[in-house]
N, C-alpha and C positions, 0 to 999 in steps of 0.2 A: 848286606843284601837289602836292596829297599822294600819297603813293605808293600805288594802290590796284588793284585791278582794270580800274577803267577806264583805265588808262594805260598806255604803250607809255614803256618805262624800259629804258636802256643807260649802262652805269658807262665813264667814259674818261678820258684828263690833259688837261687844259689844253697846246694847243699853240702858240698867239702869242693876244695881247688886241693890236688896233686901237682907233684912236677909238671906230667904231660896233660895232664883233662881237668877239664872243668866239668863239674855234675851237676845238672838242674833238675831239681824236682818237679813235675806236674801233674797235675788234676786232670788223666782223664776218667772222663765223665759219659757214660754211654748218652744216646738223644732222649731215650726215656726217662732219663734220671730228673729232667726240666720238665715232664710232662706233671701238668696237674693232677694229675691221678696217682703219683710216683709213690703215694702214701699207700696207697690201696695193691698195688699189685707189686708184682714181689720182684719185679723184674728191673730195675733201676739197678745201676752197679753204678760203683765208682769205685778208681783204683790210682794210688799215686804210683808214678815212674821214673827211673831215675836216668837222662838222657846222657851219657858223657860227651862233650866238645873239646876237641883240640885248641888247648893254649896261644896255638901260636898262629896269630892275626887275630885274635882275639881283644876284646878292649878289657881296663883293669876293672875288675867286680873281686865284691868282695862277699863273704860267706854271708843268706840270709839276705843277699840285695834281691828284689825283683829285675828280673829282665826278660827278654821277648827273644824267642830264639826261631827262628824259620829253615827252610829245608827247599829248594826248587821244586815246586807241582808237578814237573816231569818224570823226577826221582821219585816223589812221593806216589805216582803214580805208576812206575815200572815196578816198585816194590810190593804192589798191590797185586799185581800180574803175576811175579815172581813168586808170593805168598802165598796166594788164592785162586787166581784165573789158572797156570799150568797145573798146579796140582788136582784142580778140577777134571781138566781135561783130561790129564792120565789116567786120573780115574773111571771116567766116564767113556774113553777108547778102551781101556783095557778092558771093563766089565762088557761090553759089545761085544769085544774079539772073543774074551775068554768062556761067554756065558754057549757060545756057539761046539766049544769042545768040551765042556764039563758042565758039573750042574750050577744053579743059580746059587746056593752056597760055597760053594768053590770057588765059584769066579768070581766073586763076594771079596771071599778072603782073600784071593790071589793079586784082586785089584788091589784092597786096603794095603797090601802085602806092597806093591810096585811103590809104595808111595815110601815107604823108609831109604829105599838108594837114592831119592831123588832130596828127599832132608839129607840126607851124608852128606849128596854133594852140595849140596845149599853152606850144610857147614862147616866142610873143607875150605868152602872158597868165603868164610867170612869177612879177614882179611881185604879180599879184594871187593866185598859188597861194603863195608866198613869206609873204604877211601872213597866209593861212589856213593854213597847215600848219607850226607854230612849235614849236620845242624850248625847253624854260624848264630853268635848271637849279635843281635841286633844295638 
């Protein structure tokens, strides 16, 4: 995938190659962690990741080589949706509906509550998010 605007691109090394996946590790780095202040306030995270890529169309790397792995901004963007924005939402319609027949703690809990069936099924269907949301390296 060429490197271009529409793509979501992060540089990392080669961490082990299996039969089927290749694993790159990376650096992510919250925005604050860059801030000059990053010394002084406590709020800078960084956390390494470990990405797996299917083998196959894959070019040959070898353990500990740097390479550049990208993802389509489209995907990377539904995943965003899928993660954050619905789960929002359910949150945010159930406490409206619910606060209307119980109290504001119940409908509280009852919202937070809605939100576990809808991870199930997020991780039932991993699989199928797994073949749509694919890192290629570069």
């Amino acid at each position: 995938m060429p490197s271009s605007v529409d793509c979501i691109a992060k540089e990392g090394f080669i961490d082990h190659i299996d039969d089927r996946k290749i694993y790159v590790k990376i650096m992510s780095v919250s925005a604050c962690a860059s801030c000059h202040a990053n010394g002084i306030c406590n709020s800078s995270e960084s956390a390494e990741k470990l990405i797996g890529i299917d083998r196959e169309g894959a070019p040959e790397v070898k353990p500990g080589q740097r390479v550049r792995i990208s993802m389509n901004a489209t995907n990377g963007n539904l995943a965003v949706v899928y993660g954050y924005v619905v789960p929002l939402l359910i949150l945010i319609v159930a406490l409206l509906v619910l606060v209307n027949f119980t109290s504001e703690g119940i409908a509280g809990l009852l919202s937070i509550a809605l939100l576990a069936p809808y991870y199930a099924g997020l991780y039932m269907l991993r699989k199928q998010f797994e073949s749509r949301f694919r890192f290629t390296i570069e």
